[in-house]
N, C-alpha and C positions, 0 to 999 in steps of 0.2 A: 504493500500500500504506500508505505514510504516512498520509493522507486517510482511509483506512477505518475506522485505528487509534484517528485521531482524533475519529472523526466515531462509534466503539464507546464510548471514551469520554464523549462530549459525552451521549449516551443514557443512560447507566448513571449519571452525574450527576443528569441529570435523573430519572431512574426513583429514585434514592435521596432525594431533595429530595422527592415527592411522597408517596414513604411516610412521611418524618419528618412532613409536613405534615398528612398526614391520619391518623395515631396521634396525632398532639400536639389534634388537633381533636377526633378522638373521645372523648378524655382530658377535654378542658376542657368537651367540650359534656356529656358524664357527671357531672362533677365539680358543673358548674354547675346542673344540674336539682333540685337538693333533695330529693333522694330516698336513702330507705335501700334500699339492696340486698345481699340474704342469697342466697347461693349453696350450695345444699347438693350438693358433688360426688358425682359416681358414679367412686369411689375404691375399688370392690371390699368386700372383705369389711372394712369399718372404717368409720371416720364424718372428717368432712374439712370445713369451712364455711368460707366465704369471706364476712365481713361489710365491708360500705364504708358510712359513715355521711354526712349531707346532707352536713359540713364535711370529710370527705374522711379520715379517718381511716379506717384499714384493718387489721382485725384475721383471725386465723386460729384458728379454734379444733380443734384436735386435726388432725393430715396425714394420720390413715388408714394402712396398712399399708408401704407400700413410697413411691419417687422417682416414683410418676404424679403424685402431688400437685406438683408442680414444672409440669408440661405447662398441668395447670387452672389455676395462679396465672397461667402467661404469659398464657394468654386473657384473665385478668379484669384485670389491671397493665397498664399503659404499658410498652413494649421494655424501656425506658428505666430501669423502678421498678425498684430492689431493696434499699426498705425498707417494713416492717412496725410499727405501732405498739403490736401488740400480738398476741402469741400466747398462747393459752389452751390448755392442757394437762388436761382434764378426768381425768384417771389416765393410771399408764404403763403399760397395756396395751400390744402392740406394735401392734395396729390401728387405733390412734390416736396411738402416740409414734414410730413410726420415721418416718414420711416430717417429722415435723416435726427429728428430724436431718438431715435433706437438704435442710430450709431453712433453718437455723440454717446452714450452709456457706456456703449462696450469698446471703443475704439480710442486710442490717440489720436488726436487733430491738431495737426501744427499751425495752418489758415483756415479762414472761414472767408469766403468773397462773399458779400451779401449786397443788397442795397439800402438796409438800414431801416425800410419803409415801414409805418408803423401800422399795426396788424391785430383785432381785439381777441382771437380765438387761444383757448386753453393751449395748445400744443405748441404754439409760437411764442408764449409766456418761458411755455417748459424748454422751447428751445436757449432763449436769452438766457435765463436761469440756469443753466450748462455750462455755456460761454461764460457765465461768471465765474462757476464752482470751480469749474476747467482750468482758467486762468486760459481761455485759447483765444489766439490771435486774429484779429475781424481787420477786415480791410474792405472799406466803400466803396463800391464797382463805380466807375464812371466809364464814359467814352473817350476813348484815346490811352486807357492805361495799356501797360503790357505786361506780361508774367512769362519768365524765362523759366521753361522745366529743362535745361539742357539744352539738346537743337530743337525740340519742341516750342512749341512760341503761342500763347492765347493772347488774342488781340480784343480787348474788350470794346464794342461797338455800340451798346446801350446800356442804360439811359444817359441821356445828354447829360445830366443836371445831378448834384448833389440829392438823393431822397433820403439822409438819414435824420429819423425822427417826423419825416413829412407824413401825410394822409392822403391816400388817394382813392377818385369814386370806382374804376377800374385799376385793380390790382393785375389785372395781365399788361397793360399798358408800362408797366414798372421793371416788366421784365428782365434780367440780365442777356441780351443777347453778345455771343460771344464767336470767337471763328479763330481752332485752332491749326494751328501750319506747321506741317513736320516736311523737311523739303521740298516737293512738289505737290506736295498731297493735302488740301484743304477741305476743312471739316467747319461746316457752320452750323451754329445752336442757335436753335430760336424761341425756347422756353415756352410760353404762352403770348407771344407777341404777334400782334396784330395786326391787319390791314395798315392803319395807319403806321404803324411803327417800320411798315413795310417800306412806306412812300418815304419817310423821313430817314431811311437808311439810303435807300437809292440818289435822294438829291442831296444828301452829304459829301465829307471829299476824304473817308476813310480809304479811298485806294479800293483797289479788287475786291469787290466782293465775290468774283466766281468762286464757286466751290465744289466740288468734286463730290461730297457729301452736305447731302441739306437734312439736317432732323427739321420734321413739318412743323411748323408754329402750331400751341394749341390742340396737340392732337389731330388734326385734320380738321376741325373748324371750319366751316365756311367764311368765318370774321378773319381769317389766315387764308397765306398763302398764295395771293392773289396772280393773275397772269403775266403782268406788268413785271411784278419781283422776281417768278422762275424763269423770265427771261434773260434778268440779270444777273444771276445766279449762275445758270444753265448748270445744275446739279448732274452728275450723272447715274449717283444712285439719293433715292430719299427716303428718308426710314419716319415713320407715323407711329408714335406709343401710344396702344390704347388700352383698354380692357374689351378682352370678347364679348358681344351682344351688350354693349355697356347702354346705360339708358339714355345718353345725349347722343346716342346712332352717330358718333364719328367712329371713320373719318365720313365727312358730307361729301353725297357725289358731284357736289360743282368742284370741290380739292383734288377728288380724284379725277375728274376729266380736265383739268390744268395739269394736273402732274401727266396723266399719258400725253395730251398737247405737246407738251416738250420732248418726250422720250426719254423721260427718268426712270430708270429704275426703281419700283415701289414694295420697300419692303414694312410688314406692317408684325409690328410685335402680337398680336389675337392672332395673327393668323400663321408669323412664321415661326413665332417663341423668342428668343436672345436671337439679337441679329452682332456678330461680331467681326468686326471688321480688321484687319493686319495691314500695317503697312508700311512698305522700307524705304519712304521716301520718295519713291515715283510712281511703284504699283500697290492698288489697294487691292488685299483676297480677302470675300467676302464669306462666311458661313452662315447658316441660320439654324436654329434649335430646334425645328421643324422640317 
């Protein structure tokens, strides 16, 4: 009986050495390919992104509705990780600000990009109240900042104007939209931002906005996404978070007949699952979880 006991444990040593050894390899052999990789989860009815850049820098932008966002970080992290170097907050909607409560719990966070925009709901209390306990570092999105992860590069494009501590009647309007560039390869976020936010990016003089990748403003919204903007854009693929059979029926089929108009690629988290994307600076290879 001895012997068996011993001989259960000698296996389950070993069986535990083999997993640390091969999460620590997948880890470094990821880490080490030089590549950007943009994860856009299927997070239900909200928007959720998982970016890791060549130098290994790992950022979150908005958690999506509820603690699923917690399950997708384990997949895309080492066991091991539980720090963040950066969370972006694009508004405090709750289908983008609560699950990022439930990683401010269990996670280290070095920055928080927010826009500061003041917000009455319980969950956005609990988020502030974090950032204080935390002691974590908040920095006020404007237009024109920059943020260097390495050769990665996010070039913040909205809001124009100072919103920390303001009130606004439309909280999509406030959105942080953003557009990250890892060599040739651009990636533009659009949060919940709208037709007009659309116009007032187009007659600005941010430089390029093409991109290669467009996350749909809004979910697919019909108040997003207008024709006038995907043809400034000219995205080649565009990915729309929603939740399946969700009750505000996005994405709206006037979004989706502007997007086939162009000849975008439409990838839609209900229907394809995790849409992730890889890329080494010229080519993007695309998978879906579906």
């Amino acid at each position: 009986m001895f012997l068996i006991e011993k001989i259960k444990k000698f296996i389950f040593s070993i069986l535990v050495i083999t997993a640390i050894l091969t999460w620590t390899a997948v880890y470094y052999a990821e880490a080490g390919n030089k590549a950007l990789k943009v994860v856009f989860f299927d997070i239900g009815q909200g928007d959720s992104i998982f970016v890791e850049t060549p130098s290994g820098h790992q950022v979150l932008i908005d958690g999506g509705p509820s603690s699923t966002v917690l399950s997708k970080l384990g997949r895309e992290l080492a066991f091991y990780d539980r720090d963040l170097d950066m969370i972006i907050l694009t508004h405090p909607d709750s289908d983008h600000l609560n699950g990022i409560v439930e990683v401010l719990e269990r996670y280290n966070v070095d920055l928080i990009l927010w826009t500061g925009i003041e917000h009455t709901t319980i969950a956005y209390q609990e988020f502030k109240n974090l950032i204080n306990q935390k002691n974590i570092k908040t920095k006020i999105a404007m237009s024109g900042q920059i943020i260097e992860l390495g050769q990665a590069v996010f070039y913040i494009l909205w809001p124009s104007d100072n919103l920390e501590n303001r009130t606004s009647y439309n909280i999509n309007s406030t959105s942080i939209v953003a557009q990250l560039v890892y060599g040739e390869s651009e990636f533009l976020f659009m949060g919940d931002a709208e037709s007009r936010i659309e116009t007032e990016l187009i007659a600005s003089d941010f430089g390029n906005l093409q991109s290669d990748v467009l996350k749909v403003g809004h979910h697919g919204s019909k108040t997003s996404t207008s024709l006038e903007f995907l043809k400034t854009i000219r995205p080649k693929a565009s990915v729309i978070s929603c939740g399946l059979k969700n009750k505000y029926k996005h994405p709206h089929e006037n979004t989706l007949q502007n997007l086939q108009s162009i000849n975008t690629k439409v990838f839609r988290t209900d229907l394809n699952g995790d849409v992730k994307m890889i890329s080494n600076g010229e080519n993007i290879h695309i998978k879906t979880g579906k």
